[in-house]
C-alpha positions in Angstrom: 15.1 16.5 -32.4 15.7 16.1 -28.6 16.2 12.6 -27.5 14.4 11.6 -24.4 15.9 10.2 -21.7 15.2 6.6 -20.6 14.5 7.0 -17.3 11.9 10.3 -18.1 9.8 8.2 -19.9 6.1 7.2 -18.2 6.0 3.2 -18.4 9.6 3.3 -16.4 8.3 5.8 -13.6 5.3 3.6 -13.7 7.4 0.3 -13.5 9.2 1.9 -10.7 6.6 2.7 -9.0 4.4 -0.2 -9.2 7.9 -2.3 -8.2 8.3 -0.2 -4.9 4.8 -0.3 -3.9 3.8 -3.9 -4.7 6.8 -6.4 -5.1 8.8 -5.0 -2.0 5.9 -3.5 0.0 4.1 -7.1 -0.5 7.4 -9.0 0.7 8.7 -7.0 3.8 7.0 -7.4 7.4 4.1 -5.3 7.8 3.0 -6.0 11.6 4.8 -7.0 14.7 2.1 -9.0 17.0 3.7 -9.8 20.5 1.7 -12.5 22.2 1.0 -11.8 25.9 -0.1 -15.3 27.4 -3.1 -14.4 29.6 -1.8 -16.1 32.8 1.4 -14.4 33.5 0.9 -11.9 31.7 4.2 -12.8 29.9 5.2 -11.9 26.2 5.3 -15.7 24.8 6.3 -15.0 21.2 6.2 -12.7 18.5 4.5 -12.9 15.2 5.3 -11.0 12.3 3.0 -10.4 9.4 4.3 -9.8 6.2 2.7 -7.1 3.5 0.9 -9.9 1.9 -0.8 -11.2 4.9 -1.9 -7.8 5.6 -3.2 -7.0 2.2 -5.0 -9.9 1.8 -6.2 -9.3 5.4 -7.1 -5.7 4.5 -9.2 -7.2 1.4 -11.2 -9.7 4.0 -11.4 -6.8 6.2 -14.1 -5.0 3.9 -16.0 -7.8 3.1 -16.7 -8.4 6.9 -17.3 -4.1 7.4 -14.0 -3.7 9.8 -13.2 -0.8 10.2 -9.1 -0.9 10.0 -9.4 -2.1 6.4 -10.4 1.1 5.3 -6.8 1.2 4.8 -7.0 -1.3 2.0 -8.7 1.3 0.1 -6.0 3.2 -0.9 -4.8 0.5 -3.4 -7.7 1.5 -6.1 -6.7 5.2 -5.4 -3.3 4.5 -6.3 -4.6 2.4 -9.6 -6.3 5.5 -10.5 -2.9 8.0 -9.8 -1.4 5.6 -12.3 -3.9 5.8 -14.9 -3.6 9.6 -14.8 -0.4 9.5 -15.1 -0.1 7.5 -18.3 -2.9 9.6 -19.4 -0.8 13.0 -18.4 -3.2 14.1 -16.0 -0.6 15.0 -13.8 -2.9 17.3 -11.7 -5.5 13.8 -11.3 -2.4 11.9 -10.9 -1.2 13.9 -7.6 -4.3 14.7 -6.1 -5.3 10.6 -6.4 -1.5 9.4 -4.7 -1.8 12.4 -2.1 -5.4 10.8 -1.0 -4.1 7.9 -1.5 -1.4 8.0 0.9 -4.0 9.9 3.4 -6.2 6.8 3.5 -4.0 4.2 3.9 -2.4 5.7 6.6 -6.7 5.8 8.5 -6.0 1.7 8.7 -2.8 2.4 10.8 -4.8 5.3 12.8 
């Protein structure tokens, strides 16, 4: 019988995955803001916004019908490329992280 490598197996990739997309996505900045002050048209500061500010932005965003947190939405598409995966839909799985991908880059847009 063949032994299976470690780092083949599902639950790692998945692991992986969900590491890189939600513990270091959530913790890095997101947004620059600079701050133009209105009377001499002057940057005064800069804000940055880190991925959890913007997510939980995002999350606001829908409930209030805004139309950059459409973004936000690819979250429960990515939920659902996972769940293929571990059921070895691999087909579902792409076409879910491909869209995915494609709709969180409409918030940026």
């Amino acid at each position: 019988m063949k032994k299976v490598s470690f780092l083949t197996q599902p639950l790692f990739l998945l692991g992986i995955s969900l590491f890189i997309y939600y513990i270091m996505a959530l913790s890095l900045p997101a947004l620059t803001f600079e701050i133009i002050e209105p009377k001499t048209i002057h940057t005064g500061s800069t804000y940055i916004m880190k991925g959890v500010e913007a997510t939980i932005g995002g999350i606001l965003g829908l409930l209030f019908l805004q139309a950059p947190a459409i973004g936000w939405l690819a979250n429960p598409l990515y939920w659902y490329s996972c769940k293929f995966f571990l059921h070895k839909k691999y087909k579902f799985s792409i076409v879910s992280a491909l869209t995915s991908i494609i709709v969180g880059f409409t918030g940026v847009i």
